[in-house]
VEXDREN-2710 file (C-alpha; in Angstrom, 1 decimal):
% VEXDREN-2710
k/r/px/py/pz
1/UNK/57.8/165.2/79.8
2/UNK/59.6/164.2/76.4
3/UNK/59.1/161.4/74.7
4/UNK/62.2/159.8/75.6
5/UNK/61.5/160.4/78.9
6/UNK/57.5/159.0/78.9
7/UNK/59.2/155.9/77.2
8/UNK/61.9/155.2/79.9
9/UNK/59.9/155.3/83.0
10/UNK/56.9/153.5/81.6
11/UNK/59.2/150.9/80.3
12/UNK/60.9/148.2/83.1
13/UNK/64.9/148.2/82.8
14/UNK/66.2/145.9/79.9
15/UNK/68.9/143.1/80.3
16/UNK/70.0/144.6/76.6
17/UNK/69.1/147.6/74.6
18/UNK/68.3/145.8/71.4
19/UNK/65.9/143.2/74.1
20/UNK/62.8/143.0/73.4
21/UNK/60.0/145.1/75.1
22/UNK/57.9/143.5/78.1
23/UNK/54.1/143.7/76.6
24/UNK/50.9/142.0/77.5
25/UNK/50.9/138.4/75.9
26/UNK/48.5/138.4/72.9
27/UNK/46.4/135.2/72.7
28/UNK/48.7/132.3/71.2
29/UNK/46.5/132.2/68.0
30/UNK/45.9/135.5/67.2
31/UNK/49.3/136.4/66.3
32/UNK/49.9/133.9/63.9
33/UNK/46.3/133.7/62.2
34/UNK/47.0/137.5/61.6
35/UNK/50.0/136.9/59.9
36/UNK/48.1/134.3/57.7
37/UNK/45.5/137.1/56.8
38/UNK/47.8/139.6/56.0
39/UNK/49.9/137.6/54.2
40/UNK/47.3/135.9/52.6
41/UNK/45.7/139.2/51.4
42/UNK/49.0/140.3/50.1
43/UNK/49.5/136.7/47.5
44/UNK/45.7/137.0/46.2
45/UNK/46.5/140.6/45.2
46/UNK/49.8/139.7/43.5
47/UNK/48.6/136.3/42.0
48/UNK/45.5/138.0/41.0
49/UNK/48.0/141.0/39.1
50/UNK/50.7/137.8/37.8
51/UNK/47.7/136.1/36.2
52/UNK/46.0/139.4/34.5
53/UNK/49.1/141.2/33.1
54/UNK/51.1/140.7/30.2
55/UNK/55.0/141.1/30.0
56/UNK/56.1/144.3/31.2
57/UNK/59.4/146.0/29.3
58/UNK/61.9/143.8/31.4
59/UNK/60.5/140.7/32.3
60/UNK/60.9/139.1/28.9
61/UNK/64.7/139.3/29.5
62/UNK/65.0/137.8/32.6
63/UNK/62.2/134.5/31.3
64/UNK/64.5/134.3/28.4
65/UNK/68.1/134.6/30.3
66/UNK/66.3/132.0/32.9
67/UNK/65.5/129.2/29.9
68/UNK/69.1/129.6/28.6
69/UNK/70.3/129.1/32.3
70/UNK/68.4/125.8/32.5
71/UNK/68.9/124.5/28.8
72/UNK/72.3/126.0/27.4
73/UNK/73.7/126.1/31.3
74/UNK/75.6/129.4/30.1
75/UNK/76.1/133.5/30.9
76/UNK/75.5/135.0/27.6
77/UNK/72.5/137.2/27.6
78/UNK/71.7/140.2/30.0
79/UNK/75.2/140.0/31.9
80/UNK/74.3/143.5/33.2
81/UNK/72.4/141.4/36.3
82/UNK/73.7/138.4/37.9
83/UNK/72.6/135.0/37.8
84/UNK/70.7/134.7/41.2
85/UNK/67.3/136.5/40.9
86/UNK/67.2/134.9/37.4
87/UNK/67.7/131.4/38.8
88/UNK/64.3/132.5/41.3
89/UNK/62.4/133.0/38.1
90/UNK/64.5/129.6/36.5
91/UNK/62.3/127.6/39.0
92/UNK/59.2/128.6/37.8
93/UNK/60.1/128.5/34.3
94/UNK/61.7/124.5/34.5
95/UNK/58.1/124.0/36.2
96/UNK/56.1/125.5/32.9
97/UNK/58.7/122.7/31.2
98/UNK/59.1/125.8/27.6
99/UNK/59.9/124.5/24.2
100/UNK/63.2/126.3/23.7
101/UNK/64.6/126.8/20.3
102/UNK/68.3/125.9/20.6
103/UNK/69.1/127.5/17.1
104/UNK/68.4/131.2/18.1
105/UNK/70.3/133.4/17.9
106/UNK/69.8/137.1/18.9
107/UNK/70.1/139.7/21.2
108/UNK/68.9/139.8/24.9
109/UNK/65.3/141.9/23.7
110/UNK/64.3/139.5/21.0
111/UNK/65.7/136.3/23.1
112/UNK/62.5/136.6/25.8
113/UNK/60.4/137.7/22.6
114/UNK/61.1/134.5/21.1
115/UNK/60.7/132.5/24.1
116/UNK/57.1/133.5/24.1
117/UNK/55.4/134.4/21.0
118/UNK/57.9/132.6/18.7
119/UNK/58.5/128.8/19.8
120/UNK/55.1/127.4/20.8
121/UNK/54.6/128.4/24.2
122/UNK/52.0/130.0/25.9
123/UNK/52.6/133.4/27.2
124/UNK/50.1/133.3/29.6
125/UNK/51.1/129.9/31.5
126/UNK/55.1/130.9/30.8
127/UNK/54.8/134.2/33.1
128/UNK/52.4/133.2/35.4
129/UNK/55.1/130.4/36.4
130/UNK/57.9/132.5/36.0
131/UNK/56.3/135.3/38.5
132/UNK/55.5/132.2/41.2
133/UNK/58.4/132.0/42.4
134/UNK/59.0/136.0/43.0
135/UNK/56.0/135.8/45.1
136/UNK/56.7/133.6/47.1
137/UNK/59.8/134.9/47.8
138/UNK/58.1/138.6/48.6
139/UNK/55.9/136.9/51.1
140/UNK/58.9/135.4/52.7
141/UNK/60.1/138.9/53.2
142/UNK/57.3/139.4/54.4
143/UNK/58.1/137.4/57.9
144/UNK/61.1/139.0/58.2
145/UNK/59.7/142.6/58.0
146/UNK/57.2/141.1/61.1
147/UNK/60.3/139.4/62.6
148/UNK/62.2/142.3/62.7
149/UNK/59.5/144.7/64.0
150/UNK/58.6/142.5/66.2
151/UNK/61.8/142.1/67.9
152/UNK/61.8/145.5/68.4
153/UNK/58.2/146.7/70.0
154/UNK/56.6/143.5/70.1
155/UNK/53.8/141.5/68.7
156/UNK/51.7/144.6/68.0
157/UNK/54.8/146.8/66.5
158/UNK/55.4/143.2/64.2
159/UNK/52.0/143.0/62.9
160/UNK/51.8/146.5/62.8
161/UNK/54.9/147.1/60.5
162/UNK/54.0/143.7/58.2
163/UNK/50.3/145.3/57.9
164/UNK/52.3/148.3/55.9
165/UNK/54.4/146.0/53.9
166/UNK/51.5/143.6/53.0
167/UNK/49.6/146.7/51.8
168/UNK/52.3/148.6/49.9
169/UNK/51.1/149.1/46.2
170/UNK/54.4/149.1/45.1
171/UNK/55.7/145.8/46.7
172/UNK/52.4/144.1/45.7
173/UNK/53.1/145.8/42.4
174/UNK/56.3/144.6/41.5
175/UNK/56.7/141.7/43.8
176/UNK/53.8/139.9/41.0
177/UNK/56.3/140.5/38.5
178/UNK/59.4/138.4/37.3
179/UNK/61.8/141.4/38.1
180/UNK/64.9/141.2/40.3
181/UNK/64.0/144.7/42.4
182/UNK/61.6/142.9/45.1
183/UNK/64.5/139.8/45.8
184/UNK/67.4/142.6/45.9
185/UNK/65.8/144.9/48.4
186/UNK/64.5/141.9/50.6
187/UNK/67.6/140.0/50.7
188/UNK/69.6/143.3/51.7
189/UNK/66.7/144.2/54.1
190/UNK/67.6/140.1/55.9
191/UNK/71.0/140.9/56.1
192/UNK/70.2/143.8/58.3
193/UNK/68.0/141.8/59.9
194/UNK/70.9/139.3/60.8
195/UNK/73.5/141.8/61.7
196/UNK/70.7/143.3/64.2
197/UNK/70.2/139.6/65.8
198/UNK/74.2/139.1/65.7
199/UNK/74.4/141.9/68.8
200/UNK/73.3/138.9/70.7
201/UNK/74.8/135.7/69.0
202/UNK/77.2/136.9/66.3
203/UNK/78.6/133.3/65.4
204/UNK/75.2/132.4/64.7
205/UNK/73.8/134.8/62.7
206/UNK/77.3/136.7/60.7
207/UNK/77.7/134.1/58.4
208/UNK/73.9/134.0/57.6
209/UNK/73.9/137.6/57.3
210/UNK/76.9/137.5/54.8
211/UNK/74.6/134.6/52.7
212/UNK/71.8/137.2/52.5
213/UNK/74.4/140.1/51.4
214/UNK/75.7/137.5/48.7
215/UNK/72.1/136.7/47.6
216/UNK/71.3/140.7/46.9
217/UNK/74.9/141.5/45.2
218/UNK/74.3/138.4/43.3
219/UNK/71.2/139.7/42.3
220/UNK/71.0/143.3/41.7
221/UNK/74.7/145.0/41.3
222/UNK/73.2/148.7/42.6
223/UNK/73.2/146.9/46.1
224/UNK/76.5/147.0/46.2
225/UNK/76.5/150.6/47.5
226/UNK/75.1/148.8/50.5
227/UNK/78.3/146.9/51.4
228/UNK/80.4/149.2/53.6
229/UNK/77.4/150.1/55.5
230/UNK/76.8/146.4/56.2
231/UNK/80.2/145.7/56.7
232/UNK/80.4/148.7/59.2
233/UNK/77.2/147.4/61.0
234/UNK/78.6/143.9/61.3
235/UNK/81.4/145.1/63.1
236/UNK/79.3/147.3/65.5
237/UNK/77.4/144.0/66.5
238/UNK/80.2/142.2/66.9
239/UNK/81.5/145.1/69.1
240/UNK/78.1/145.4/71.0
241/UNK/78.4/141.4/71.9
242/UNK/81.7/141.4/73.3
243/UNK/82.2/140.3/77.2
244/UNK/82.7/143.4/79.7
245/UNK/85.6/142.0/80.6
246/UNK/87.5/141.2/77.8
247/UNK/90.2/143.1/76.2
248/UNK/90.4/145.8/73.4
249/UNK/92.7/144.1/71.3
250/UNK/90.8/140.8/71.5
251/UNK/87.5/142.6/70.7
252/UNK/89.4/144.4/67.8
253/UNK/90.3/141.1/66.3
254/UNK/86.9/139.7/66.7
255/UNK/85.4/142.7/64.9
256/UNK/88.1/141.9/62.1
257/UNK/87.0/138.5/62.2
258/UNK/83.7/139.0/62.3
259/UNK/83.5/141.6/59.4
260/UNK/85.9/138.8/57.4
261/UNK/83.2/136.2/57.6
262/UNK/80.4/138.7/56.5
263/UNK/82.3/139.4/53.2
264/UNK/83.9/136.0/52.4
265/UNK/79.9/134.7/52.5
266/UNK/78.8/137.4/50.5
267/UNK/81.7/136.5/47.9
268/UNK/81.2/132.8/47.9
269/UNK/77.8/133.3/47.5
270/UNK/77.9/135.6/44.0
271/UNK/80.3/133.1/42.9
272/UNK/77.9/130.0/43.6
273/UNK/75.1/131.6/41.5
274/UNK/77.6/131.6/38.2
275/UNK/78.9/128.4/39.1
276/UNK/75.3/127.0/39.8
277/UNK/74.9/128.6/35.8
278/UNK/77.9/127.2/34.7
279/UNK/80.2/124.9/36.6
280/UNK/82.8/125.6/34.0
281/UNK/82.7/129.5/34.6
282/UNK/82.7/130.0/30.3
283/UNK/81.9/133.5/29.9
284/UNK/81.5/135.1/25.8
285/UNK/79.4/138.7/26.1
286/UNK/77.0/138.4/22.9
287/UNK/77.6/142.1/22.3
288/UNK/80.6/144.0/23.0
289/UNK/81.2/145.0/26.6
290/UNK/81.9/148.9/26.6
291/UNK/85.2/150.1/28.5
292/UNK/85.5/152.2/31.6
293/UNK/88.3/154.0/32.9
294/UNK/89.2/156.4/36.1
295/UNK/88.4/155.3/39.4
296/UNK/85.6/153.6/38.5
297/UNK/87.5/151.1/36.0
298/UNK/90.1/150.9/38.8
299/UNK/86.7/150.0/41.4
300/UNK/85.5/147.3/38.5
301/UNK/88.6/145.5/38.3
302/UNK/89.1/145.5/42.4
303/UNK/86.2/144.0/42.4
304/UNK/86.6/139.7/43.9
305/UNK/83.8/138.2/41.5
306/UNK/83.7/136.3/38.4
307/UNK/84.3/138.2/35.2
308/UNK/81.3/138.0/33.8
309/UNK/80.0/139.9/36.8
310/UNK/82.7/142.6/36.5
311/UNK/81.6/142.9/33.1
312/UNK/78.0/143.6/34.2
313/UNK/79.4/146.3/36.0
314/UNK/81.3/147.6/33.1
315/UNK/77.4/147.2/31.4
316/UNK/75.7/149.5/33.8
317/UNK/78.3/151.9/34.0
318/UNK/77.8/152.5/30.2
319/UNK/73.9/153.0/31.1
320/UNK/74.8/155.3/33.1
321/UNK/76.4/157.3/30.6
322/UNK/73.2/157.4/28.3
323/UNK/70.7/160.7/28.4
324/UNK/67.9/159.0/29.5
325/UNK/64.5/160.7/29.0
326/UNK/62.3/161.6/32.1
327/UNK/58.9/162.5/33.5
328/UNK/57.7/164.5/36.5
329/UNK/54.6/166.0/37.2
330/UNK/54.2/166.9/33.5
331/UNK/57.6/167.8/32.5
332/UNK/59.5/166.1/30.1
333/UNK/63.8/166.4/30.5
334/UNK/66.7/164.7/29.4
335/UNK/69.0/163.4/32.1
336/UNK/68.3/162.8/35.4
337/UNK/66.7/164.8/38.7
338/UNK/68.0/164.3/42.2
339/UNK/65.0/164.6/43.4
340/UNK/63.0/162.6/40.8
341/UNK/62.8/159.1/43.8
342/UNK/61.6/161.2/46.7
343/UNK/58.9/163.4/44.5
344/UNK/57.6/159.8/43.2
345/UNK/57.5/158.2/46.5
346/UNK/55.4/160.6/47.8
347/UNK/53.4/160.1/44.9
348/UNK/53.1/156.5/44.8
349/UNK/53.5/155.9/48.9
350/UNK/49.8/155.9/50.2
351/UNK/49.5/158.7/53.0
352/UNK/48.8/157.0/56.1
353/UNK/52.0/154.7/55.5
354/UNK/54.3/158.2/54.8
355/UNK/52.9/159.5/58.1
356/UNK/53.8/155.6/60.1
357/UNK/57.3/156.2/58.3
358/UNK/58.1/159.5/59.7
359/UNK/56.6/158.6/63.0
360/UNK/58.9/155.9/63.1
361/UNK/62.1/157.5/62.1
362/UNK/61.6/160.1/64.9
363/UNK/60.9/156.9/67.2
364/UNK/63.9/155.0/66.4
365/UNK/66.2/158.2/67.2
366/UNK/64.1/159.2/69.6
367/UNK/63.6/156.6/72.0
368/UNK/66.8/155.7/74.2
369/UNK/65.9/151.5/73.8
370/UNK/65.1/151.9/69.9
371/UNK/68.2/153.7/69.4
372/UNK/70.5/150.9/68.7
373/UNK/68.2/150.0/65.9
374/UNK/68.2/153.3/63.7
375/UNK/71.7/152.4/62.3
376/UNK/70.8/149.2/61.0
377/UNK/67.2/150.5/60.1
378/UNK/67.7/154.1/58.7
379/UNK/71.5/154.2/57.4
380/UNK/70.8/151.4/54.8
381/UNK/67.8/153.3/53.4
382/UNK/69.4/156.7/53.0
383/UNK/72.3/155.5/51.6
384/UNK/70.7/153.4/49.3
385/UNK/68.6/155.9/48.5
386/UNK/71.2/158.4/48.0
387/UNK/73.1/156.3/45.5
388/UNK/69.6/155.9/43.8
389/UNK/68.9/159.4/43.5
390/UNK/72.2/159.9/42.1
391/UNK/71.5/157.6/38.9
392/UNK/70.8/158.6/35.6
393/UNK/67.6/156.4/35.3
394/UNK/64.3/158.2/36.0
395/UNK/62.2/155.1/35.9
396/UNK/60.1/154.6/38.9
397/UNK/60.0/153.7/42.3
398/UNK/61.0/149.9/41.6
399/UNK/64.5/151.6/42.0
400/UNK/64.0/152.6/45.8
401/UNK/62.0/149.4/47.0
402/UNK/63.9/148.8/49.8
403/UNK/62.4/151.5/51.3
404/UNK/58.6/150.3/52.0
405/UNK/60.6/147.2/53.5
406/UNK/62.7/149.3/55.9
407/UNK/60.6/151.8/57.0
408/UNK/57.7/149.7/57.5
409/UNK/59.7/148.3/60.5
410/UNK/60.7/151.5/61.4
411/UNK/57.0/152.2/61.8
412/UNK/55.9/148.9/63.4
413/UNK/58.1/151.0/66.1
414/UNK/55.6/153.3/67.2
415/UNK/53.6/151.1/69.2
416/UNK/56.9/150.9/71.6
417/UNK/56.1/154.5/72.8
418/UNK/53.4/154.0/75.7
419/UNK/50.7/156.7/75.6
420/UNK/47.7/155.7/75.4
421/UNK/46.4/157.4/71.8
422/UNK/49.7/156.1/70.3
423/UNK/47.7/152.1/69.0
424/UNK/44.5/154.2/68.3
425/UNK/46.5/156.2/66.3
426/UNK/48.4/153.9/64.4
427/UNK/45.4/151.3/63.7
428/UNK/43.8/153.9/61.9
429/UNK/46.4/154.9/59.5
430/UNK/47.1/151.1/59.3
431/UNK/43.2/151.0/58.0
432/UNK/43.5/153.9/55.7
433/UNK/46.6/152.4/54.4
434/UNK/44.9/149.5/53.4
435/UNK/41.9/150.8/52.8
436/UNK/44.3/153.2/49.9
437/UNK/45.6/149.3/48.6
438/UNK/42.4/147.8/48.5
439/UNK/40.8/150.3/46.6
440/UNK/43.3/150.2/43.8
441/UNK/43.2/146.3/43.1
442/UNK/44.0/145.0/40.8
443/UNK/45.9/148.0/39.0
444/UNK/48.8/147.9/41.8
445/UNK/51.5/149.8/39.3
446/UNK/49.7/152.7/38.3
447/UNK/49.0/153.7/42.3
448/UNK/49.0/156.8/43.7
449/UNK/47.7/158.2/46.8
450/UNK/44.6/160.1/47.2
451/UNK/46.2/163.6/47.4
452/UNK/47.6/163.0/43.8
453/UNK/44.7/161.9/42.3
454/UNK/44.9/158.1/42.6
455/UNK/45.9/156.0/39.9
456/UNK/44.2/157.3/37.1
457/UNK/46.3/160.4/37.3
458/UNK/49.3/158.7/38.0
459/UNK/49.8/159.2/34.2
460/UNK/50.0/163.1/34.3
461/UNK/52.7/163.3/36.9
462/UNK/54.9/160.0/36.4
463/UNK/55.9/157.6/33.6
464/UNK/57.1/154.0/32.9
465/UNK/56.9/151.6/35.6
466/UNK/55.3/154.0/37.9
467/UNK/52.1/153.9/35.5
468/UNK/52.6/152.1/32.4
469/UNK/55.0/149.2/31.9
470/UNK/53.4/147.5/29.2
471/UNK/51.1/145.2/31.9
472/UNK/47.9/145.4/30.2
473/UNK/48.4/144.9/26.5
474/UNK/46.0/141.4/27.4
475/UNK/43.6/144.1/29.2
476/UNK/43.5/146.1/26.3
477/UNK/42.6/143.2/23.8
478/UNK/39.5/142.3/25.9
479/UNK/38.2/145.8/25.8
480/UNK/38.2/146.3/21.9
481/UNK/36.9/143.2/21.5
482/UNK/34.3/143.5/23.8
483/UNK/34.1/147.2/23.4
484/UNK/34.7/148.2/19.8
485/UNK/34.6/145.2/17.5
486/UNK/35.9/145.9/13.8
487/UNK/36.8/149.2/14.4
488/UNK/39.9/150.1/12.6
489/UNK/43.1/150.4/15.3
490/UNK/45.8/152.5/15.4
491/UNK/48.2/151.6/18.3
492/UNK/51.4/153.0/19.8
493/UNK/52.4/150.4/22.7
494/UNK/55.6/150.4/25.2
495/UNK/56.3/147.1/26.0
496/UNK/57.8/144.2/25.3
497/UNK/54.3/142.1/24.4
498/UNK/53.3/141.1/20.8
499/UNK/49.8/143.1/19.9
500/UNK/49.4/140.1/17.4
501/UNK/49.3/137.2/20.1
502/UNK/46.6/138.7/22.1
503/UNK/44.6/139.2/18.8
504/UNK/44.8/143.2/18.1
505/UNK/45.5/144.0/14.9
506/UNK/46.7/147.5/14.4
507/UNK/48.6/149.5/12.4
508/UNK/51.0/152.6/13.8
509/UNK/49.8/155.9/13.0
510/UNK/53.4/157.3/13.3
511/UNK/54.4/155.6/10.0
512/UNK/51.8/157.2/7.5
513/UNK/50.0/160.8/7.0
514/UNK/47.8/162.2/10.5
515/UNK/44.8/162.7/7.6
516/UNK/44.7/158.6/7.1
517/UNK/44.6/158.0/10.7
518/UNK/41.1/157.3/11.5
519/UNK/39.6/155.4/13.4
520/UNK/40.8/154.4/17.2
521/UNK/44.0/155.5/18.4
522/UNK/44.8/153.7/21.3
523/UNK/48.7/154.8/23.2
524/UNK/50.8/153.7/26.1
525/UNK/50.4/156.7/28.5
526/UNK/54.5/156.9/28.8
527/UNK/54.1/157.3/25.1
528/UNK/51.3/159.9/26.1
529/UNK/53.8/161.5/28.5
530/UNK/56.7/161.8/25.8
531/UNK/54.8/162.5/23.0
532/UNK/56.0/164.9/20.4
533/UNK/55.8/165.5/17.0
534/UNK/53.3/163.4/14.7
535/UNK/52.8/161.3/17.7
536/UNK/51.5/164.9/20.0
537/UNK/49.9/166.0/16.6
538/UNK/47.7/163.1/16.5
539/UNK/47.1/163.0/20.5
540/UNK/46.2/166.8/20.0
541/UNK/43.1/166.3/17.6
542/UNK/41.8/163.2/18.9
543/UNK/39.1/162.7/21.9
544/UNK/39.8/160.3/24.5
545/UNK/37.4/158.5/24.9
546/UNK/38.4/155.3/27.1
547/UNK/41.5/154.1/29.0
548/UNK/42.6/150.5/30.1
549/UNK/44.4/149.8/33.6
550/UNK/45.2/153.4/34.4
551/UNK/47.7/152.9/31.7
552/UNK/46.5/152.8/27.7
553/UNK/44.2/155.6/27.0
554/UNK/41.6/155.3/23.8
555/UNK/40.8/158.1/21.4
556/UNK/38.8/158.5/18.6
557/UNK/39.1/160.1/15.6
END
């Protein structure tokens, strides 16, 4: 018997294919305190990383661009993103209440630099307020991951799937962090959500779903690619909720209709977040903005947002120009691999939860009564994934995010097959998976699963924000003072922290002879990984001797 087959005559007939599954009730309290734990679990691990890491590379951008929304109420710094995610971190930031120096002036790097370290604020207290807000908002995405799941193969197949999310090292990881990647991915990840619940009551939930749409594009501009999938799904719910009866033409029309609302939502919404910025819409780039031609000038200037946002476009498609450096399993290259995002997923992605994922992809298309739910599940992910792999940024796994959220509903999905091994099964990966998380706290960024290594080998197989993202400069000035007080330090750091402000004085051994470096030399592993010249010289004919976070090895010489 297939598994198709097992499924459809241990399962009673459905009103609806997307209904969801008859299960024995679970005890009216159990559900929900589970949901507390997990959830709960998930917030001390990413409070606990918010209030021990410094500033990684981009997060003084976005506290900075966040200040100058609330005090200058203007786009002029780091148009490449729009306003939204910023205004997240804005509400932590008007809560730390920042001195902000109105006279500045400077680009988008030394604007967050200044915001911190220059103007009489404290660092500490400034991000920990500014990464609050992100938080919360990944634990709200966290309901709808169980939402979803559960709609789909119950209670179990819900806690089941938020289990996975709660326990991903790289949500945790970057979901601490005042980044946009975490609100992009979720927001596109509740729009599916609401396009799935529209095969049911599509005047109810389109124009929510077209909100949540607006709400990633106005954060992130690479979830764009994800518009004419989402568009195309909202039209198949509106299709799947249409009356036996009625006619083609009138269906037609309400697809057309239905599709319209979707985008006109998603519209209004990225222009709200400027106008939220700026009633006035004012919009003068502080550097030049470069110029694009060919189709994708053409695709820029189609484009039905403000111009600050088409501008941001213009922005990235410059970056995308540049020849990037990357790092895979000890290689360095210039450019960009197609298949740098899978080979770090697998890296990063503890083992049980890669197993639950490709259990539930063969589930979803598998299973007659999950197979309504692969589209709006699976065809998101690969094409976001696709147009991800096809950037020229090899910087880590924060670009594919939306994948730990998809899949872990897609795995929730197991427990609708009914054999008997199939929850035994999937509890214990679920335990391994966490027990994988658990064992890495609090050094969530530099994960990797046990078949690499873990994270303290993260370092000689992946780079930047997979490993080292300038998180622990604060780590790092605890250990030499505890450690190695008045020693002499040499120090090459990536990131956008000031050694200074955490009290480490050093010099950089790059800038005079390799004889006069002596002494502890203490490097950012992506400086590690890149290392050439002077820099590899100096690496060469020192010992390590300690490292910090998984992510700053000491030497001595």
């Amino acid at each position: 018997m297939t598994l198709e087959q097992h499924t459809a005559t241990a399962s009673p007939p459905e009103p609806l294919p997307d209904a969801r599954p008859a299960r024995r009730p679970v005890g009216g309290w159990l559900v929900p305190l589970l949901v507390v734990v997990l959830l709960g679990q998930m917030a001390v691990a990413m409070v606990t990383a918010a209030v021990q890491q410094t500033p990684t590379i981009d997060e003084p951008v976005y506290v900075g661009t966040a200040a100058e929304y609330l005090h200058e109420h203007r786009v002029v710094h780091n148009p490449e993103h729009p306003p939204l995610g910023k205004l997240v971190v804005a509400a932590g930031v008007a809560l730390a209440d920042p001195h902000v120096d109105p006279s500045f002036t400077g680009d988008q790097g030394r604007l967050g630099r200044h915001l911190l370290y220059e103007s009489g604020n404290d660092p500490w207290r400034l991000m920990l307020f500014a990464r609050l807000p992100v938080i919360a908002l990944t634990l709200a995405f966290g309901l709808v991951v169980f939402a979803f799941a559960r709609e789909l193969a119950g209670s179990a197949g819900g806690l089941a799937g938020l289990a996975l999310y709660a326990f991903s090292p790289d949500v945790i990881a970057h979901g601490s962090l005042a980044t946009l990647d975490v609100p992009a991915a979720g927001f596109v990840l509740t729009s599916a959500w609401l396009l799935w619940r529209a095969r049911r009551r599509p005047r109810l939930h389109l124009p929510s779903a077209g909100v949540a749409l607006g709400a990633a594009l106005a954060t992130k501009m690479s979830m764009l690619a994800a518009v004419p999938v989402l568009m195309a799904l909202a039209g198949l719910s509106v299709w799947c909720a249409r009356e036996p009866s009625e006619s083609r033409r009138r269906t037609l029309g309400r697809v057309a209709a239905g599709v319209a609302v979707v985008a006109l939502a998603a519209v209004a919404v990225v222009w709200v977040s400027y106008l939220v910025v700026d009633p006035r819409l004012r919009w003068a780039p502080e550097q030049p903005v470069p110029a694009v031609g060919g189709l994708r000038g053409l695709a820029v200037d189609l484009l039905p947002f403000p111009e600050a946002y088409r501008d941001g476009m213009r922005v990235q498609f410059d970056f995308e120009e540049y020849p990037w450096e990357g790092f895979l399993f000890g290689r360095l290259y210039t450019g960009s691999l197609w298949y740098y995002l899978p080979a770090a997923l697998l890296v990063k992605t503890p083992l049980g939860m890669l197993a639950l994922w490709a259990a539930g992809v063969v589930t979803l298309v598998a299973v007659r009564r999950l197979r309504p739910a692969a589209p709006y599940l699976l065809v998101p992910t690969a094409v976001l994934l696709g147009t991800a792999m096809l950037g020229s940024r090899d910087f880590g796994t924060r670009y594919a995010l939306f994948v730990p959220m998809f899949l872990a509903v897609a795995a929730g999905c197991v427990l609708a097959v009914r054999r008997r091994w199939v929850p035994v099964a999937v509890g214990a990966l679920v335990l391994f998976v966490a027990f994988s998380s658990v064992r890495t706290f609090p050094y969530y960024l530099p994960y990797s699963n046990e078949a690499f290594g873990g994270p303290a080998k993260t370092r000689l197989r992946l780079h930047d924000s997979n490993v080292d993202w300038g998180q622990d400069l604060g780590r790092l000035a605890d250990r030499l003072r505890e450690r190695y007080p008045g020693e002499r330090i040499w120090l090459v750091y990536k990131g956008s922290g000031v050694p200074s402000s955490y009290g480490i004085r050093a010099a950089d051994p790059r800038k005079v002879p390799v004889r006069e470096v002596r002494g502890l030399l203490v490097v950012s592993d992506s400086s590690v990984a890149k290392a050439t010249g002077r820099l590899a010289e100096l690496i060469d004919s020192s010992r390590a001797i300690d490292t910090v976070g998984h992510s700053i090895t000491i030497y001595r010489r």
